[in-house]
TIMIMI-313663 format. One record per residue: z, x, y of N, C-alpha, C in turn; residue in three letters. Coordinates in steps of 0.02 Angstrom, whole numbers. Example, Ala and Ser with C-alpha at 12.3 -4.5 7.8 and 13.67 -1.06 7.14 Angstrom:
NODE    n.w    n.u    n.v   ca.w   ca.u   ca.v    c.w    c.u    c.v rest
NODE    390    660   -284    390    615   -225    390    660   -165  ala
NODE    354    642   -112    357    684    -53    394    645      2  ser
END
This chain:
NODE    n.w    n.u    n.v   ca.w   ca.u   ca.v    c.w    c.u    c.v rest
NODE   -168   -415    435   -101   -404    410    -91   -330    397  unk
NODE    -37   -309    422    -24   -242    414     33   -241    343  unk
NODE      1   -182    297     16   -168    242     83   -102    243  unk
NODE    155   -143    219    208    -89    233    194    -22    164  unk
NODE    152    -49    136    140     39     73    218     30     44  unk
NODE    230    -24     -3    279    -29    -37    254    -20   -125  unk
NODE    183    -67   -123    134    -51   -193    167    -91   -239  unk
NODE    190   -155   -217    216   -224   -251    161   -258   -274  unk
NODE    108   -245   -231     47   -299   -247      4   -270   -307  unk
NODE     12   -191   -301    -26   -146   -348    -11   -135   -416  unk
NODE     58   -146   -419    107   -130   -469    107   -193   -490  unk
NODE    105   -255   -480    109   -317   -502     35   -363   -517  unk
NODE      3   -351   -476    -55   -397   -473   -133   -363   -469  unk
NODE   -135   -305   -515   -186   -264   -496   -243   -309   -541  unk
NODE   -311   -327   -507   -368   -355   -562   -402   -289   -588  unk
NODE   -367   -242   -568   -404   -173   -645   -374   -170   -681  unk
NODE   -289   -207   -699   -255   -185   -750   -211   -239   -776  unk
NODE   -199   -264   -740   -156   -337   -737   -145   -347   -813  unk
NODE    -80   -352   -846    -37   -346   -801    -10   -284   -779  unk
NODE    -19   -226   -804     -2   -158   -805    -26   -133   -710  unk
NODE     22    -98   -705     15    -61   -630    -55    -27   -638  unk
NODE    -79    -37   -575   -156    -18   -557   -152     67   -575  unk
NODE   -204    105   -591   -205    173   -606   -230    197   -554  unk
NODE   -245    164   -512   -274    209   -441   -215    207   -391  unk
NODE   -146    205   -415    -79    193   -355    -75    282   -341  unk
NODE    -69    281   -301    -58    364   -270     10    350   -210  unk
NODE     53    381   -231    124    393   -194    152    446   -157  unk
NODE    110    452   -103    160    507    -52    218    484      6  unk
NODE    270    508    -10    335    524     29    357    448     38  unk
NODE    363    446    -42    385    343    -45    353    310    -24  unk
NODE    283    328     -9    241    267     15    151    255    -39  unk
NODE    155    194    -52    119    172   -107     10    175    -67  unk
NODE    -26    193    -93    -72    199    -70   -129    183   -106  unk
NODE   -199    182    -87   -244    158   -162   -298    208   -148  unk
NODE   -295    233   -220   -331    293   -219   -406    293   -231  unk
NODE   -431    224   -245   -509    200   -221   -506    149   -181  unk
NODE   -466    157   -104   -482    116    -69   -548     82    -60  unk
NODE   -585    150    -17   -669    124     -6   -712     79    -52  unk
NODE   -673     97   -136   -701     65   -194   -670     10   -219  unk
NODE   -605     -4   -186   -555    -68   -216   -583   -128   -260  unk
NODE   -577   -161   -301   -613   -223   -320   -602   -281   -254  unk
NODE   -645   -342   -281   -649   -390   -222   -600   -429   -187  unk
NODE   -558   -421   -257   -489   -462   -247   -432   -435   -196  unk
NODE   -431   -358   -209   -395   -316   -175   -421   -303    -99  unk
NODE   -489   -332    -96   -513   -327    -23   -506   -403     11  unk
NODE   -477   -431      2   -479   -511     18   -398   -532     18  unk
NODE   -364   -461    -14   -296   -480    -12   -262   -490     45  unk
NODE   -233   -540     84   -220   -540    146   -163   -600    141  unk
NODE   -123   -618    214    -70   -668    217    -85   -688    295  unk
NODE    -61   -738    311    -62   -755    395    -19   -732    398  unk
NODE    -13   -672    404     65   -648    462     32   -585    458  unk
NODE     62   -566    503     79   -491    560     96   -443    515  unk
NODE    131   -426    467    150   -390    419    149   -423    359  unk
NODE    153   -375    311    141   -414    235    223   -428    210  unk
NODE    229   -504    200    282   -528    206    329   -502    137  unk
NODE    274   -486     76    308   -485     32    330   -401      7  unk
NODE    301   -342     61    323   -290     83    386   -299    116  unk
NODE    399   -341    161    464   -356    205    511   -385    147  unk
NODE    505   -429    103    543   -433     39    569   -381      8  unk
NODE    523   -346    -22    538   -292    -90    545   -253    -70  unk
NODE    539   -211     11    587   -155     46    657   -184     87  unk
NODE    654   -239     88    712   -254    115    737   -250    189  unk
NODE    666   -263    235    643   -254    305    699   -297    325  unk
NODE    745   -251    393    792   -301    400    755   -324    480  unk
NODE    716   -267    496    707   -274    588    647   -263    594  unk
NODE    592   -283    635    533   -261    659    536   -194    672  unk
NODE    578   -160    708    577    -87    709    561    -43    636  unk
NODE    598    -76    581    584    -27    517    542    -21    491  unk
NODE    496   -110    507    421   -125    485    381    -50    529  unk
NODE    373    -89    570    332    -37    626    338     31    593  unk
NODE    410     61    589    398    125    597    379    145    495  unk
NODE    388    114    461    335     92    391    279    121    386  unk
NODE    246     75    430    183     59    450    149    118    484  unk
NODE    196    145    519    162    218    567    167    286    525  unk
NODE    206    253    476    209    332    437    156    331    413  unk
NODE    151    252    371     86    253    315     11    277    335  unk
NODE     21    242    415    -44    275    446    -53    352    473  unk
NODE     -7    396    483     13    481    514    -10    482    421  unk
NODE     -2    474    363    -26    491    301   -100    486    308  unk
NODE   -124    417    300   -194    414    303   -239    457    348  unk
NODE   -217    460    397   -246    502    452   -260    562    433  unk
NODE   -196    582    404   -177    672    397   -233    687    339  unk
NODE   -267    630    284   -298    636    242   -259    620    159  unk
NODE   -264    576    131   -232    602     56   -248    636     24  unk
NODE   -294    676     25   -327    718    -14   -278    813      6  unk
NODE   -273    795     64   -236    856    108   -165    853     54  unk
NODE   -130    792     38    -76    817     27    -86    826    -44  unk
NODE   -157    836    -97   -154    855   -153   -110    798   -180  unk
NODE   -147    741   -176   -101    683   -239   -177    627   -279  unk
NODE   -231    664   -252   -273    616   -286   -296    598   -373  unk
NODE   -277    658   -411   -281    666   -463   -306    609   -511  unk
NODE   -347    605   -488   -396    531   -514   -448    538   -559  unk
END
């Protein structure tokens, strides 16, 4: 399942903080990210849906078309790529 980086799941359902928004959310250019991925707890690594995109990202952004998903999705990844650390938001 591809993750649209909306940070509904992080902000709502984090098992480091619950109910309080996770402290590892890191936000570049409106898009929600986790700032101990590699380190996530178990729950957050198991988090998944049968579908193609994360449905409840397509909810709470208000995905009207596969095109908006997709192009979501390609930003979030041109971020990851580029490094988060590059854009100076890890402050952890």
């Amino acid at each position: 399942m591809y993750c649209l980086h909306c940070g509904d799941c992080c902000k709502r359902m984090s098992p480091i903080s619950n109910p309080k928004p996770c402290p590892h959310i890191v936000e570049v250019d409106g898009l929600v990210f986790c700032g101990i991925y590699d380190k996530r707890p178990q729950q957050c690594r198991d988090h998944d849906f049968p579908a193609s995109k994360c449905p409840q990202g397509c909810m709470t952004l208000e995905i009207q078309n596969p095109q908006q998903a997709y192009d979501r999705i390609n930003h979030g990844y041109a971020i990851i790529q580029a490094g988060l650390n590059h854009v100076d938001v890890w402050g952890i």
